[in-house]
N, C-alpha and C positions, 0 to 999 in steps of 0.2 A: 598525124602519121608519125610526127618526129617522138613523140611521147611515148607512143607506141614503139618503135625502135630502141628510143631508152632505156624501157622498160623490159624489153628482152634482151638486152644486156647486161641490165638487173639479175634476171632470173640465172642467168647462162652464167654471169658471175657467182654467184652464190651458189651453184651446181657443181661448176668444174672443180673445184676443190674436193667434193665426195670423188669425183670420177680421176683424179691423178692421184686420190689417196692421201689425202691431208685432211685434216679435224673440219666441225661443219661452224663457224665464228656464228652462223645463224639458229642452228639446234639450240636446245633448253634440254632441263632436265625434268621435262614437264611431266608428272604421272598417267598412264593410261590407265585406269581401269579398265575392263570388262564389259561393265553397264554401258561404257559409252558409245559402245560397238551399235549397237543398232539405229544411234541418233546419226550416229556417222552414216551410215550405210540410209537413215531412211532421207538425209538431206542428197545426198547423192542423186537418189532414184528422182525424187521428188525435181531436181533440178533437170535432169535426164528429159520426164514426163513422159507420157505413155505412146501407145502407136503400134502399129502393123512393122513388119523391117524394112518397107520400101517408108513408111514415114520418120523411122527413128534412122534411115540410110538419110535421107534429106535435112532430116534436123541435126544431126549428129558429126556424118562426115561431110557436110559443105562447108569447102574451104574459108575459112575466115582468118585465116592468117595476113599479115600484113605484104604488100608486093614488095618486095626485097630488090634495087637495082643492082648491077653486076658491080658496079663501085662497093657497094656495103658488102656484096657476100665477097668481094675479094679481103677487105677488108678485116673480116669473120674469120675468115681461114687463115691469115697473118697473124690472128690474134691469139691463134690457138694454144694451148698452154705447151711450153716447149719439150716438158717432158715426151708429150703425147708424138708432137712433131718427129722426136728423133724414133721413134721404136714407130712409126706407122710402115702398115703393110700396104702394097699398092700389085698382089701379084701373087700366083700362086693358087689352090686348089680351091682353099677357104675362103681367099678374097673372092674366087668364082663365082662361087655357092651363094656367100653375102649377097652381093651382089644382085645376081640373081633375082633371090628375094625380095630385097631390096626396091628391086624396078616395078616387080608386081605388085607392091603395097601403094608405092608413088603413084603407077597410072590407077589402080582402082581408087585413090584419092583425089587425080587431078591435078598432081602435085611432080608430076616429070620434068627434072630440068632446074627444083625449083630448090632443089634439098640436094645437099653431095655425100655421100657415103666417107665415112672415116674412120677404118677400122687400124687400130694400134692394137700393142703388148702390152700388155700392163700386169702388175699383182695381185690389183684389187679389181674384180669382176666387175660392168657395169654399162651402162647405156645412156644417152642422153641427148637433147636434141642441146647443141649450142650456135646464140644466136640465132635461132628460128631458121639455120640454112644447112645446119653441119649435124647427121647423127652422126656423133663417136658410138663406137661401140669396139668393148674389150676383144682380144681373140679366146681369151679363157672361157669367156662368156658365149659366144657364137658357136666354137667348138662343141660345146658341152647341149647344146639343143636342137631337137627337130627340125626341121624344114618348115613345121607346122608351129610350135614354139616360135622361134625365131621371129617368122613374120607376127606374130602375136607382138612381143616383147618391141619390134620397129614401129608396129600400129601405135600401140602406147604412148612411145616419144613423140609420134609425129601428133599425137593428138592433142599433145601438150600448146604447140600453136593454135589451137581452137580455142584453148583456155588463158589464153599469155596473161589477160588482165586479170581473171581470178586468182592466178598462182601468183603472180607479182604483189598483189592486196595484200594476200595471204606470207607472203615471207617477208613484205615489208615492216608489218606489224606484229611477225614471228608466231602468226595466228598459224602452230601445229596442226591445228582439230581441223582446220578451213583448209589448210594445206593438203591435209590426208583425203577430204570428203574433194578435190580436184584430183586424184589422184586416184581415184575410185571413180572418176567421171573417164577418167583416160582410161581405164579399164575396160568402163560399157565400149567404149574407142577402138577399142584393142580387139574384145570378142565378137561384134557386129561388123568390122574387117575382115577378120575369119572365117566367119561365116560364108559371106559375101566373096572370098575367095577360092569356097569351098572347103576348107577346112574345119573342123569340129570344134566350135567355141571353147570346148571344155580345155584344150590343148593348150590356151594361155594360162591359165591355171597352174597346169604342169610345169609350164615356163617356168612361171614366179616361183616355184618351190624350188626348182634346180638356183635358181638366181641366188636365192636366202641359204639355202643349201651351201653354194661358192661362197659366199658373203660372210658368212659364218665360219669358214673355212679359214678367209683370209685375215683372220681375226677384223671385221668390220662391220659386225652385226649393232651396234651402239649407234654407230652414226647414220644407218641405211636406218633403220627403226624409227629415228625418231621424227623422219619425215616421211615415213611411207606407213598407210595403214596394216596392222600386220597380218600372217596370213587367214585368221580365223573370222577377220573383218572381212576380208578381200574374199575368201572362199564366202560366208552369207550376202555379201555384195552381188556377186556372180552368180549364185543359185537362182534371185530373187530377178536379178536382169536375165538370165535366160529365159525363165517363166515366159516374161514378157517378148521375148523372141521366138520362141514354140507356139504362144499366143495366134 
């Protein structure tokens, strides 16, 4: 367990520096092509495997994240980067709304009580689980998306706990391509919560464009790119896993 704890503050560290808007020391200038899009997307699926949605609901969102005592996530939230600390919102119409949200992704996960909501100002758009206790998320970012969006894009992060040991493999050995195809696994993550909440899979989609959309905006399209699959991977990713959810 203690390895496990290390190791998502591996990940959480090598994260918050995209998310307070500083360079990524872990990124490469690795080339993507084109062609690799589909190897990426078919290791995804392939790791995913097939199923009805009450089977890919049981393989998919059972909690496997690590139990977190109230010492450690106090500990999490002291750690937080202090930019983030000073400009956090705790109030108001938007925190509502988050919020909100927020609570409905946690109980359809199982996960009430176990993750804190942390929403701040910032200039660079963005989301992320840190620590396996704390989603940050921008107010630029929450602002700018649906009800339906939204919870997509919190599914996402929180699903990132289900994969802690593949993404930490993967950014410790700066394996991009491994990085991106967990990232795509958070996404099945993302639209099979949606679902399951009643909203229309297709809706995280949306999300991720408004996201790249801001991101681009804030001039930070370089650093978000070179660990996130982009969107023409992500959109054949998504096509190909809904199949399997209409299935």
């Amino acid at each position: 367990m203690l390895k496990r704890i290390a190791r998502i503050i591996i990940v959480s560290l090598s994260l918050t520096i995209i998310a307070v808007g500083q360079p990524n020391p872990l990124s490469t200038n690795e080339a993507r092509p084109t062609a690799k899009a589909a190897s990426e997307v078919e290791l995804a699926l392939e790791a995913l495997g097939a199923g009805t949605t009450d089977e890919l609901k049981r393989r998919l969102l059972k909690d496997r994240s690590v139990a977190l005592s109230a010492e450690y996530r106090a500990q999490a939230s002291a750690a937080l980067p202090e930019k983030a600390v000073k400009s956090r919102i705790t109030r108001g119409p938007l925190h509502q709304r988050v919020e909100a949200i927020f609570q409905r992704v946690l109980q359809l996960l199982e996960r009430s009580g176990k993750v804190e909501l942390f929403l701040y100002q910032a200039d660079v758009p963005g989301a992320m689980l840190w620590r396996g206790c704390v989603l940050l998320i921008t107010d630029n970012l929450a602002s700018e998306l649906y009800d339906s969006e939204l919870a997509g894009i919190i599914a996402h992060e929180l699903g990132h706990a289900n994969l802690m040991d593949e993404m930490v493999r993967a950014r410790q050995t700066q394996d991009q391509r491994a990085t991106r195809v967990v990232e795509l696994q958070c996404d099945a993550f993302a639209m099979l919560a949606l679902k399951l909440l009643g909203y229309g899979p297709g809706f995280y989609l949306k999300g991720l464009r408004k996201l790249e959309t801001l991101t681009v905006a804030a001039g930070r399209a370089q650093s978000y790119q070179q660990t996130h699959p982009d969107l023409a991977m992500r959109a054949e990713f998504a096509k190909r896993f809904l199949k399997l959810l209409a299935a």
